[in-house]
C-alpha positions in Angstrom: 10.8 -28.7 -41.9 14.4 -29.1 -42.3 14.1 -30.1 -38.0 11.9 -32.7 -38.9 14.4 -34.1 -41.7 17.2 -34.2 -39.2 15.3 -36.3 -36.8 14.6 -38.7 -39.5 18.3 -39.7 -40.2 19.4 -42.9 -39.2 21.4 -43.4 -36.0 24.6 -45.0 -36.7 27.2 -46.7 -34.0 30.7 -45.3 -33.9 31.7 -47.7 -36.9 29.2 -46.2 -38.6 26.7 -48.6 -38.5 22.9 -49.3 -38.0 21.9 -50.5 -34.6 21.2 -54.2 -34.6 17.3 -54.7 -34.5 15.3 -58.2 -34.1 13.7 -59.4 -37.1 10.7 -59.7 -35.9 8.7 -60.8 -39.1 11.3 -63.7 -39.9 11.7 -64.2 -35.7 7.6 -65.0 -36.1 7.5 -67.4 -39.3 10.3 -69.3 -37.1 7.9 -69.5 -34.5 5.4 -71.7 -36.0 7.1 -74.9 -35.5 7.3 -73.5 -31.3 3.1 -73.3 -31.9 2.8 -76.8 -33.2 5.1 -77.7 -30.1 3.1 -75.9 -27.7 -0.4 -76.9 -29.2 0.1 -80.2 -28.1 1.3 -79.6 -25.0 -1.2 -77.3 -23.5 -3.8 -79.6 -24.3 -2.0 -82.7 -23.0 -1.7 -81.2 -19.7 -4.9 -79.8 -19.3 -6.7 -82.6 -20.9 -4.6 -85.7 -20.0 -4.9 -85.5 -16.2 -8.8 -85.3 -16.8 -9.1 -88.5 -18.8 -6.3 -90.1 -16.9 -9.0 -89.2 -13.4 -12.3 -89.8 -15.4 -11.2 -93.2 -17.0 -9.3 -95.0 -14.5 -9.2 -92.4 -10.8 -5.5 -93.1 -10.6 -4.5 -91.7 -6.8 -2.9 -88.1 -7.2 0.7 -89.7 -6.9 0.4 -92.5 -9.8 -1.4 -89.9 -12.1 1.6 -87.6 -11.1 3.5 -90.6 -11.9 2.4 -90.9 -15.4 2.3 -87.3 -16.1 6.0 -87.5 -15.3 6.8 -90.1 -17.6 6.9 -88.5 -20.7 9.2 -85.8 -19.3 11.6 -88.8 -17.7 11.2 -89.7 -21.7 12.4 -86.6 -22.9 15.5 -86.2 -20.4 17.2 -88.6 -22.6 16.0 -87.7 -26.0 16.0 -84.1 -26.4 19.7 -83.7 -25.8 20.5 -86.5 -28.3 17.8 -85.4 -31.0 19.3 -81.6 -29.8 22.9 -83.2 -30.9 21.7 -85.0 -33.8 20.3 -81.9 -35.2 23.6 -80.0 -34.3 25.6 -82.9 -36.5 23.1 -83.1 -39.4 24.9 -82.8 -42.7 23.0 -85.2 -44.6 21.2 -84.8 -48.1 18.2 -82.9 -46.3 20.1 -81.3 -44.2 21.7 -79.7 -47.2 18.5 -78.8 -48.9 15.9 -77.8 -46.0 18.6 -77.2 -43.3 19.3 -78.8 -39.9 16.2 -78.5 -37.8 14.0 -78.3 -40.3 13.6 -82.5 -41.3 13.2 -83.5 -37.6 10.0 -80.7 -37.6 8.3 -82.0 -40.1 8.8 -85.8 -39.5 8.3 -85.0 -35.6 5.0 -83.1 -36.5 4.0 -85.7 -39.0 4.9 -89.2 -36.5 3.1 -87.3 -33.5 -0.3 -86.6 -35.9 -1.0 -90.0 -36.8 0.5 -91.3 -33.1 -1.8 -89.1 -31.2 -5.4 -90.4 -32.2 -4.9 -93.5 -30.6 -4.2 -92.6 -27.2 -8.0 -91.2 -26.2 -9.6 -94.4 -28.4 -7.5 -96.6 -26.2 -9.7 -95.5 -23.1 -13.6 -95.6 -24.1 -14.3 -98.9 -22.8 -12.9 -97.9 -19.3 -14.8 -94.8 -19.5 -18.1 -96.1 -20.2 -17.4 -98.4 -17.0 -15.7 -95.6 -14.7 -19.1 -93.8 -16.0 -21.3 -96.5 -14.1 -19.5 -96.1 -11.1 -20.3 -92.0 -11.1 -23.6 -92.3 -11.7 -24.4 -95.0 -9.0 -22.4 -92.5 -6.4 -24.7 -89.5 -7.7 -27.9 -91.4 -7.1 -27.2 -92.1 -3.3 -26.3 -88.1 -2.6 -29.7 -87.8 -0.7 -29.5 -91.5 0.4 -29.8 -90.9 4.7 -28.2 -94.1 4.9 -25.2 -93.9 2.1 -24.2 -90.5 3.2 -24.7 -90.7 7.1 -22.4 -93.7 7.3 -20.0 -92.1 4.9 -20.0 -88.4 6.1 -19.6 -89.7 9.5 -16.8 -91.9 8.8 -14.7 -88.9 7.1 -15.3 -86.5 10.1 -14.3 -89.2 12.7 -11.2 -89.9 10.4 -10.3 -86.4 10.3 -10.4 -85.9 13.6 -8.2 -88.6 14.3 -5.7 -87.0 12.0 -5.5 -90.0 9.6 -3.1 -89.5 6.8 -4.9 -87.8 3.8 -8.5 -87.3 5.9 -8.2 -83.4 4.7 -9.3 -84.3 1.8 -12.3 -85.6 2.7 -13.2 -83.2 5.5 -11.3 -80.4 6.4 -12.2 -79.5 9.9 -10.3 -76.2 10.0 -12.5 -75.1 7.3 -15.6 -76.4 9.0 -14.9 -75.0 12.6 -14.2 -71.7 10.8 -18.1 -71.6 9.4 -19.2 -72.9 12.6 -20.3 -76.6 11.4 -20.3 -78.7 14.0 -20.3 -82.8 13.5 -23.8 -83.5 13.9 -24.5 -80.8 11.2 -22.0 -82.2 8.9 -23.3 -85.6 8.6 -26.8 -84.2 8.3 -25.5 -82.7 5.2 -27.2 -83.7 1.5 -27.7 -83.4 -1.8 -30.7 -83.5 -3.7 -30.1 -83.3 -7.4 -33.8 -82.6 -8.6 -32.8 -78.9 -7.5 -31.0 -77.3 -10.0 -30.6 -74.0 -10.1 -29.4 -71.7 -13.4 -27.7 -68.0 -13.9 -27.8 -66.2 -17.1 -23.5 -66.6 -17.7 -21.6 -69.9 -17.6 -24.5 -70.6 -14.3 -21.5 -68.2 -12.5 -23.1 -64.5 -13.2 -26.6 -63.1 -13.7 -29.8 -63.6 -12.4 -30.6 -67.2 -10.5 -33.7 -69.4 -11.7 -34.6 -72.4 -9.7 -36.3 -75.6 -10.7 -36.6 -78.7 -9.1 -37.4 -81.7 -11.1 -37.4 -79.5 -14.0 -40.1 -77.6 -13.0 -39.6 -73.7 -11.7 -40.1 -73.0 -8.6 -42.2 -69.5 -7.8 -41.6 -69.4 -3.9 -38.7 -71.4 -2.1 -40.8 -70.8 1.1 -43.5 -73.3 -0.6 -42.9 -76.9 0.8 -41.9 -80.1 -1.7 -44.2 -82.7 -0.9 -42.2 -85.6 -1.2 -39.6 -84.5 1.0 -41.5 -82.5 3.7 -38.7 -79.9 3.7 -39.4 -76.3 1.8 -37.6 -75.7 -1.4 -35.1 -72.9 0.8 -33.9 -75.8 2.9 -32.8 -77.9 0.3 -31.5 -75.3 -1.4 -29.5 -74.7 1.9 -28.5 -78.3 2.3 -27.2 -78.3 -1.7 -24.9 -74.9 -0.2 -23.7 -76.4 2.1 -23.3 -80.1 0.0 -21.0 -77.5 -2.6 -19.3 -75.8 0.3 -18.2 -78.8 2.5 -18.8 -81.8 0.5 -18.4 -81.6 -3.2 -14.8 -81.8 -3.0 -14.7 -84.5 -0.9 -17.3 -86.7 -2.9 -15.2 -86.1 -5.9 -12.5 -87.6 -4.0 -14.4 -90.6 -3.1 -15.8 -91.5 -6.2 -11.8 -91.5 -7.9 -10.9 -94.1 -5.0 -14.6 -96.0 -6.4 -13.4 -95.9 -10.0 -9.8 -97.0 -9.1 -10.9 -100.0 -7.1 -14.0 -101.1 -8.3 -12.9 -100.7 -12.1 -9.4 -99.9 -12.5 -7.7 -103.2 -10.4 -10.7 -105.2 -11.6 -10.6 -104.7 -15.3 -8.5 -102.1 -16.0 -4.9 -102.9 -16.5 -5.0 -104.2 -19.9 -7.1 -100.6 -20.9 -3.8 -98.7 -19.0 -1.1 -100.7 -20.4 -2.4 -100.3 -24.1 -2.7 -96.5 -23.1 1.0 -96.3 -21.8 2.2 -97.8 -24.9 0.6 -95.8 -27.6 1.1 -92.5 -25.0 5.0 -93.5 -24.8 4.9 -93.3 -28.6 3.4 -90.2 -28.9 6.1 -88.4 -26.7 8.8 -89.8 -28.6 7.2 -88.7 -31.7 7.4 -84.9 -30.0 10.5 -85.8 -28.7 12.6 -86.0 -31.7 11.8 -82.2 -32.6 11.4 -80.2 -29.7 15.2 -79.4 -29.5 15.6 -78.6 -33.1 12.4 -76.8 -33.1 13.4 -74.3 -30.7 17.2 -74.4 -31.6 16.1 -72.7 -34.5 15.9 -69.5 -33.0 19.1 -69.3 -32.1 20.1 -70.3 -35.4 18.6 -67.3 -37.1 18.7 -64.7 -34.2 22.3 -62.8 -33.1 23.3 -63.3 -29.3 22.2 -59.9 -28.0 18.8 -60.4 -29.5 17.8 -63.5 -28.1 15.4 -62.5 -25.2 13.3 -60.8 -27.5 13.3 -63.8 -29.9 12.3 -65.9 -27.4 9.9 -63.3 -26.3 8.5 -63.8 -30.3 8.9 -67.2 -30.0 6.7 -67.4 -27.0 4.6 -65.6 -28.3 4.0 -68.0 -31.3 3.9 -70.6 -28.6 1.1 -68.5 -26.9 -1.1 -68.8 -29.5 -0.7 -72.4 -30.2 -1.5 -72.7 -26.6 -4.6 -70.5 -27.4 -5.8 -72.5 -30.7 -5.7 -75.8 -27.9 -7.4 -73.6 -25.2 -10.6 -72.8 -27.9 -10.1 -76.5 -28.8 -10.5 -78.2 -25.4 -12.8 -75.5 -23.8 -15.8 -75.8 -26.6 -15.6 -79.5 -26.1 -15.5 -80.1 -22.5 -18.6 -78.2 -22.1 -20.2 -81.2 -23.5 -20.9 -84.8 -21.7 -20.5 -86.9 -24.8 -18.3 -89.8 -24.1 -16.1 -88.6 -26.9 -15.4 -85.9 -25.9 -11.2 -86.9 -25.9 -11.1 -88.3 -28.8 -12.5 -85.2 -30.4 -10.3 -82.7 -28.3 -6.8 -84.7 -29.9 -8.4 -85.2 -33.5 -8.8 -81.3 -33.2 -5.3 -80.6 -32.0 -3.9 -83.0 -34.7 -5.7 -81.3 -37.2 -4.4 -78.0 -36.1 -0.7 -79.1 -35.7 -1.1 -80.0 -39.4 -2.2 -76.2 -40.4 0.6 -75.1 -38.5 3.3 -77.2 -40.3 1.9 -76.2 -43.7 2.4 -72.5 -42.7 6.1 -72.8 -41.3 6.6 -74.8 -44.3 5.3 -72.2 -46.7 7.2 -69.2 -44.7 10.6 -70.7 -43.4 13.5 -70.9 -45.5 16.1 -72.4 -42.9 19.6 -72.4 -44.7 18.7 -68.9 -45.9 18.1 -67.0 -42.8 21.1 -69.3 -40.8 23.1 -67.5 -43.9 21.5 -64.1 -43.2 22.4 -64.1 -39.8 25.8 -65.5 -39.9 26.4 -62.4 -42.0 24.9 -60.3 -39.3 27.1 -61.2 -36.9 30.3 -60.9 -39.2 29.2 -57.7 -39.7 28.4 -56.1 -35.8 31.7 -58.5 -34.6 29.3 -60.4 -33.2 31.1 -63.6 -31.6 29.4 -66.7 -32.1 31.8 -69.1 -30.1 32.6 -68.5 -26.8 33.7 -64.9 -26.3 36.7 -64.4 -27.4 37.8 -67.5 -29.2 37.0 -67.2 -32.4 39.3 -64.8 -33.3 42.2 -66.7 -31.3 40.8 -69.9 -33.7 40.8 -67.6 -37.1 44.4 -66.7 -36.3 45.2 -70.1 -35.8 43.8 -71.4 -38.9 45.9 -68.6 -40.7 48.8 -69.8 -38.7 47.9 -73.7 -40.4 47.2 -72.5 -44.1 50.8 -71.1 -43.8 52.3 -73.9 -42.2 50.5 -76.3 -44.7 50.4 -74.6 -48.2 53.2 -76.5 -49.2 52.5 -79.9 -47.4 49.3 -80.5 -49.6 48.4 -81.3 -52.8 46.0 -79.9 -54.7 44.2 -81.3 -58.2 43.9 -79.0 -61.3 40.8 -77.3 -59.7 42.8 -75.9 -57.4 40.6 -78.6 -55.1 43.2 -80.5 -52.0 43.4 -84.2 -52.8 44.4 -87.3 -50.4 47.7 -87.8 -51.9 51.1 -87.6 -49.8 52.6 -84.3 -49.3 55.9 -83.0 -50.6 58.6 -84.5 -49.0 62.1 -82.5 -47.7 59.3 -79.8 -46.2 60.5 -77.8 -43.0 57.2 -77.2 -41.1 55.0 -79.8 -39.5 52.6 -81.8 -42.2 49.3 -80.5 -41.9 46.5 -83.2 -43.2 44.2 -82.1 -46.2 40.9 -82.2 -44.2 42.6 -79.8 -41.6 44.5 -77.6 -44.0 40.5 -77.2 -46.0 39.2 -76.8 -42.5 41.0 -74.0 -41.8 40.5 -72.2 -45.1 37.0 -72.7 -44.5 37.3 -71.0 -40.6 39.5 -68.0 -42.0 36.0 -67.2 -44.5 33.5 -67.7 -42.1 33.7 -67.7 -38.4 30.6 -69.0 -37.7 31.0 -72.2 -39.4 28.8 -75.3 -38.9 31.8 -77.2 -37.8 33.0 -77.3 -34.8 37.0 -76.4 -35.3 38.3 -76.3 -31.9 37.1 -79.6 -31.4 38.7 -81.1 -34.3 41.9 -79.2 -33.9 42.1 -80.8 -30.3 42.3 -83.9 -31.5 45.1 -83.6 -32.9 47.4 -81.7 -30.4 45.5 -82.2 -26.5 48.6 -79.5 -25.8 47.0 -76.5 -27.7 45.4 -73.5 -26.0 41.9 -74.6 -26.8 42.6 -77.5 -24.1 43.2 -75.4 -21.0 40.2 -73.6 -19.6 41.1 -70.5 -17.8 39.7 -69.3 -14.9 37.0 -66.8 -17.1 35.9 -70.7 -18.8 35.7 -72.2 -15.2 33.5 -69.5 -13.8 31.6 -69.8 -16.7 30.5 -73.3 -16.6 30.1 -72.7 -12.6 26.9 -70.3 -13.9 26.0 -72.5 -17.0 25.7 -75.6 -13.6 23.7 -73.0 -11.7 21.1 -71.7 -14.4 20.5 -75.7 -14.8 20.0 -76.0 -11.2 18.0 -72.9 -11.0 15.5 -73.6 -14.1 15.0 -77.0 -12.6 13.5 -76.3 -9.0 11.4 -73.5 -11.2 10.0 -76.4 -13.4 10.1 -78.1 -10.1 7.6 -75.7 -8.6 5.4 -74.1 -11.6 4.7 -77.7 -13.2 3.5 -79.1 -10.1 0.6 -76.6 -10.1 0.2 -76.9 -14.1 0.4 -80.6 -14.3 -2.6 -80.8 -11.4 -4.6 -77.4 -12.5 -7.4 -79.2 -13.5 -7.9 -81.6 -11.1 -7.7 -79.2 -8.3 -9.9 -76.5 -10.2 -12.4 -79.2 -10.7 -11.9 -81.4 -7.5 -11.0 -78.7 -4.8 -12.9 -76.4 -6.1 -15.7 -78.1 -7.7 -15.7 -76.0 -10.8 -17.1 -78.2 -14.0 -14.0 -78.8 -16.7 -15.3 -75.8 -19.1 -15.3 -73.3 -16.4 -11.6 -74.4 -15.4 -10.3 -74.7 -18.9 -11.6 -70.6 -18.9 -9.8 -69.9 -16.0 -6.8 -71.2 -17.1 -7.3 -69.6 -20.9 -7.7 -66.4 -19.2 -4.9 -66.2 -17.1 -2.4 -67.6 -20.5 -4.3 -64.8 -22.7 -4.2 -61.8 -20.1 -0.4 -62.8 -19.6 0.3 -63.0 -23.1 0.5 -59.3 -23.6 3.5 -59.7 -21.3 5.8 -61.3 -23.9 7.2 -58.4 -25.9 7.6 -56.3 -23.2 9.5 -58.6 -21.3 12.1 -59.0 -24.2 12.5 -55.1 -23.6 13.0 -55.4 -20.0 15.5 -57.8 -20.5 17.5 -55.8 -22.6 17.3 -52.6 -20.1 18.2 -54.4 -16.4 19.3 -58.1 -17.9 18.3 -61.5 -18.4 18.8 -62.6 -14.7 17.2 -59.8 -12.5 14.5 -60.3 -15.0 14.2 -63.9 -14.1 13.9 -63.5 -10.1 11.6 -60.9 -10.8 9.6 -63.3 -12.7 10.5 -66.3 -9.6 9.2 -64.2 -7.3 6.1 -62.7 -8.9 5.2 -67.0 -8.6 5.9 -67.4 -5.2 3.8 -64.0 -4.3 1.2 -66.2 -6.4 0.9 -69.3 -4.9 1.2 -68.2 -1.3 -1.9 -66.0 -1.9 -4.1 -69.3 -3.6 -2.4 -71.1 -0.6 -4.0 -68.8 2.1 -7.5 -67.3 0.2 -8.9 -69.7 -1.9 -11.2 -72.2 -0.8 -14.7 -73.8 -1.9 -17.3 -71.7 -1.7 -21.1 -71.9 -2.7 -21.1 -69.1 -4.6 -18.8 -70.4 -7.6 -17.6 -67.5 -9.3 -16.0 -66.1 -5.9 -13.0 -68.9 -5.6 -13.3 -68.9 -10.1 -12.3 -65.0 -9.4 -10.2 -65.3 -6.5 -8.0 -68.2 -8.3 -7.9 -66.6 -11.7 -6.2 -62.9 -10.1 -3.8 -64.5 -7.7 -3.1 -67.2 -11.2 -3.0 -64.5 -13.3 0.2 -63.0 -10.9 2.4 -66.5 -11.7 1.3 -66.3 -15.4 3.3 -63.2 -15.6 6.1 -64.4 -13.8 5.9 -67.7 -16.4 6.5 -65.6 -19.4 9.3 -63.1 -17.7 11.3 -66.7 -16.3 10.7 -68.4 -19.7 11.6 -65.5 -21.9 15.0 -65.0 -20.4 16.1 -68.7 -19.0 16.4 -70.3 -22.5 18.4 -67.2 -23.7 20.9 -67.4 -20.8 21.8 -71.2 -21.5 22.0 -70.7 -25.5 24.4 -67.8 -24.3 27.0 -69.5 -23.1 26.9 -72.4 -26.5 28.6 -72.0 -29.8 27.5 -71.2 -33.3 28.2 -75.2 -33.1 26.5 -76.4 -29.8 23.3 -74.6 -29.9 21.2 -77.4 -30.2 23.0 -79.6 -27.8 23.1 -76.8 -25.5 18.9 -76.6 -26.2 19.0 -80.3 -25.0 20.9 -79.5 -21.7 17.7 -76.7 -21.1 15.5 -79.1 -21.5 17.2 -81.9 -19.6 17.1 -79.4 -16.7 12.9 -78.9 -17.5 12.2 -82.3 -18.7 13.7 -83.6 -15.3 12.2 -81.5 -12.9 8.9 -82.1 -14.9 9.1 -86.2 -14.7 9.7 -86.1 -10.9 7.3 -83.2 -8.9 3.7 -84.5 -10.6 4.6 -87.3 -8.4 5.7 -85.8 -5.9 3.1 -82.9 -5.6 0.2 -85.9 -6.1 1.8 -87.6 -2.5 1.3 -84.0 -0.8 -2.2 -84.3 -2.1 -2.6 -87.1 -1.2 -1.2 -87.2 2.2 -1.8 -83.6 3.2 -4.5 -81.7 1.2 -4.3 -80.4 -2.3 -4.0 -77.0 -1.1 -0.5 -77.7 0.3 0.5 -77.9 -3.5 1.1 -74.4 -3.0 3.3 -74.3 -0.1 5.0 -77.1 -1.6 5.6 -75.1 -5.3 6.4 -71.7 -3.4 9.5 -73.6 -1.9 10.7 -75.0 -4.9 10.4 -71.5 -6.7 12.3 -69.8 -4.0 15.2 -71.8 -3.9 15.4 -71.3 -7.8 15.6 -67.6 -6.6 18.7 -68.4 -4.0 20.3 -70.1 -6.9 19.9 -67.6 -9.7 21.5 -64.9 -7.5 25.1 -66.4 -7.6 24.8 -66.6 -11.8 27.6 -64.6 -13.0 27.3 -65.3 -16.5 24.2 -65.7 -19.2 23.5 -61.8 -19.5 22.8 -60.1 -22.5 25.1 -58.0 -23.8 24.3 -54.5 -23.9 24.7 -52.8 -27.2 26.3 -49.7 -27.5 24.0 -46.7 -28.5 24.3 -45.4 -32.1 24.5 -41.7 -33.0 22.9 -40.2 -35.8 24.4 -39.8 -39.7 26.3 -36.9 -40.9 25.2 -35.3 -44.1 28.3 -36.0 -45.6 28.3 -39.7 -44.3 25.0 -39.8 -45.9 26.0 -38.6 -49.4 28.9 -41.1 -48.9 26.6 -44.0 -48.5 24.4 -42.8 -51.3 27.1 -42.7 -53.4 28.4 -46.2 -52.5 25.2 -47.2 -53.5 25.4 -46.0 -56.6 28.8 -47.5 -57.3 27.9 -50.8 -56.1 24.9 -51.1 -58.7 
């Protein structure tokens, strides 16, 4: 018994201290407004690229194009709304905090903004419909698909640019079809066939014309061909066709509809999208600043583990959202998916409304970090600035003037006074820095002002080095983004172009793989803390490249669905790990190296890097589709991930810092505290 009561005592550090934990309930109520964030965004980049190919069958690049847009958006806009959040000392600023006005007016903008963009496209859908159905009709057509199958395997042949993605010969010569068998290939869509799950798993029924077949061997009389060889002609339609028809009928859509009649339906689209993103725009950067605000240095990897977390399952709520919905063929479909997510951004807001108090836990953990010496500037220079503000209340006790409140005034100095005058707003200022370290305002910037000469002007070679590693994490988190949102940004398009999988069964796949992941987010806040931010991050790099070199070289169209839906969804799964370890630890390493004062600027530089990388590789990825293949995405995203490796090896700076372990309480340091408390109440 009396072991057992030893064991319970709290371990101390040699000041006699508690070691510094992560508040994880308050580190989750700040993760709501991340949810809201991240609710809209995983169903904008699922669901976008599907209406943007279903309305108007924009060409890989210009879909990549207008993907990008909204991130070419947001290069300019987080840093300044970042800044603008950092500078806010306005009436609401003082009542509900810094970040917290640009959440809720963001949130609120963005809900009404948002329902507008899918209404904006139903006319061109209804006619991009048309165009589908005519191209269905003619898949048994002798004439429509032996002039067209022959065309793409002569094409092919002669290597013209972007024939792979009509006919892939290597893939062809590899299951032994030859040309005439090729072209011979069709599809008749009165055979339909049906398994128990999702039509992937279970036992197969067949019908054709809605009727069930009892013997495939039995011959359909209109045709002359037994049920198994149209069957086989539909396998080999799936295997070696589908992909390319899907093609086809995007170039139909985009020339028959798009440059016909479509520009006014896209150019009312852009505008009301453009809105929309600078509705999110405005509180991304405080929204995720707010973490930092509330969270001490060492504990930021596994806040922004939490605060993924919270992300994950706003990602989730748009996942249930857009999967339900796209298993249905109603023509709207889109407009239901974003009244949905608007409706669930709104929930959201009322709960991070209900649970955070901003200006209260900024207070809380400013006093945390007076309390563990935790420095909040950059290391090392706030105690260099308290000292100095000392040094000016000294200087300037007798060069002000003060009311009968005790409160300075503007009025002049005394005269005949030895030392240097020292103004009122800098004499307050520096009474103010000598009582709280981790003030709002930023005092080293003010002091320079007014002497460029002082010590806070001349970086040393520790600052330069510094700001070497701050350039490289930028560079390094952009080719990441460069390579990971190239594959995000086209998921569904190649799940349900290249691989022929409906837009239900993809939107699975890629739920599964962010759910399954998900269970990685705490741990890799632990990790992070036991070998460091930046091993953690090329561990996470290089889990991604592993990933899409294996899609690259296994995964191809098959017959059987659910064997390139499994294949994709293990080797996807690998990078969704790597997501969470890179995304947990990059943001930290950035807001590492800021201020108690420049954390939300500092936010904005993250995203600058993100937000840059994200506006240019959808187009660029969409011209290797388009020119090459859309399995060359992979090669292309596997590149730009390992050069974000090469880069994050010469990082120097960023780390966490590694707490010292505690030791346990004495029981006469107990009784000491004990009575303390009693003294203090």
């Amino acid at each position: 018994m009396k072991k057992k009561t030893e064991s319970a005592q709290p371990i101390l550090d040699e000041k006699g201290r508690k070691p510094l934990k992560l508040d994880y309930p308050q580190t989750f109520k700040v993760g709501f407004a991340f949810a809201i964030i991240m609710l809209f965004w995983t169903a904008y980049d699922f669901v976008v690229p599907l209406l943007l190919e279903h309305a108007y069958g924009l060409p890989n690049s210009l879909r990549g194009l207008i993907m990008g847009l909204d991130n070419l958006l947001s290069l300019f806009m987080l840093p300044l709304f970042g800044k603008l959040s950092d500078n806010s000392h306005g009436k609401l600023a003082k009542k509900f905090g810094r970040r917290t006005p640009f959440i809720v007016l963001g949130t609120v903008a963005s809900v009404i903004l948002m329902i507008f963009v899918p209404v904006a496209t139903l006319n061109q859908q209804k006619n991009a419909n048309k165009v589908s159905e005519r191209i269905e009709l003619q898949l048994n057509d002798d004439a429509f698909m032996g002039d067209l199958l022959t065309k793409w395997y002569d094409d092919a042949e002669a290597g013209k640019d972007g024939a792979a993605n009509y006919c892939d010969l290597n893939y062809l010569k590899t299951n032994k079809i030859d040309r005439e068998t090729f072209i011979s290939i069709r599809y008749d869509s009165k055979f339909t066939s049906k398994k128990a799950v999702l039509n992937m798993l279970g036992a197969t029924t067949y019908y054709y014309d809605g009727k069930e077949i009892e013997n495939l061997e039995d011959v359909e009389l209109t045709s002359g061909k037994t049920y198994q060889e149209i069957l086989d002609g539909n396998t080999n339609y799936t295997k070696f066709v589908a992909s390319g028809i899907n093609n086809y009928t995007s170039d139909r859509i985009y020339n028959e509809v798009t440059k016909v009649s479509g520009q006014k339906s896209i150019a009312v689209y852009m505008v009301i999208l453009l809105l929309v993103l600078i509705a999110m725009a405005t509180f991304r950067s405080p929204a995720v600043a707010l973490m930092p605000d509330v969270t001490p240095k060492p504990l930021r990897s596994q806040g922004n583990a939490v605060i993924n977390l919270c992300g994950g399952i706003g990602g989730a709520i748009a996942f249930l959202i857009y999967t339900i919905v796209l298993f249905g063929t109603s023509l709207y479909n889109y407009v239901i998916i974003f009244a949905s997510v608007a409706a669930g951004m709104l929930l959201l807001l009322a709960g991070f409304l209900a649970l955070v108090k901003e200006r209260k836990m900024v207070s809380k953990c400013q006093e945390i970090c007076k309390e563990y010496e935790i420095d909040d500037f950059a290391e090392g220079e706030s105690a260099k600035i308290e000292e100095f503000a000392e040094e000016l209340i000294r200087e300037g006790e007798d060069d002000v003037v003060t009311d009968e409140a005790g409160v300075v005034t503007d009025e002049a100095p005394a005269s005949g006074t030895a030392t240097e005058t020292v103004s009122p707003e800098v004499y307050e200022f520096a009474k103010e820095v000598t009582e709280n370290a981790n003030s709002k305002f930023d005092f080293k910037e003010w002091l320079a002002k007014k002497n460029p000469k002082t010590w806070w002007n001349k970086k040393t070679r520790e600052e330069k080095s510094k700001m070497v590693s701050f350039w490289l994490i930028l560079a390094s988190i952009f080719m990441w983004f460069m390579g990971y949102n190239a594959i995000s940004s086209n998921l569904s398009i190649y799940t349900t172009k290249e691989l022929n999988l409906s837009a239900g069964v993809a939107s699975i796949i890629s739920g599964v793989s962010m759910g399954i992941s998900a269970i990685a987010f705490i741990p890799v806040g632990y990790m992070a803390a036991k070998i460091g931010r930046r091993k953690s991050i090329i561990i996470g790099f290089a889990l991604a490249v592993v990933s899409f070199v294996l899609i690259f070289a296994f995964v191809r169209t098959n017959a059987v669905a659910i064997i390139p839906a499994v294949l994709f969804s293990l080797f996807y799964l690998i990078s969704g790990f790597g997501l969470i370890i890179a995304n947990v630890n990059t943001f930290p390493m950035v807001t590492e190296l800021s201020t108690a004062q420049t954390v939300g600027q500092y936010t904005g530089y993250y995203y600058m890097a993100t937000m840059s990388a994200q506006a240019i590789t959808p187009f660029l990825g969409g011209l290797v589709m388009d020119h090459i293949n859309n399995r060359m995405l992979f090669v292309y995203s596997a590149v730009c991930v390992a050069i974000a490796i090469i880069l994050m090896i010469f990082v120097k700076h960023g780390d966490s810092i590694q707490l010292v372990k505690g030791r346990r309480m004495t029981k006469e340091e107990k009784r000491e505290a004990r009575l303390n408390a009693l003294d203090s109440d």
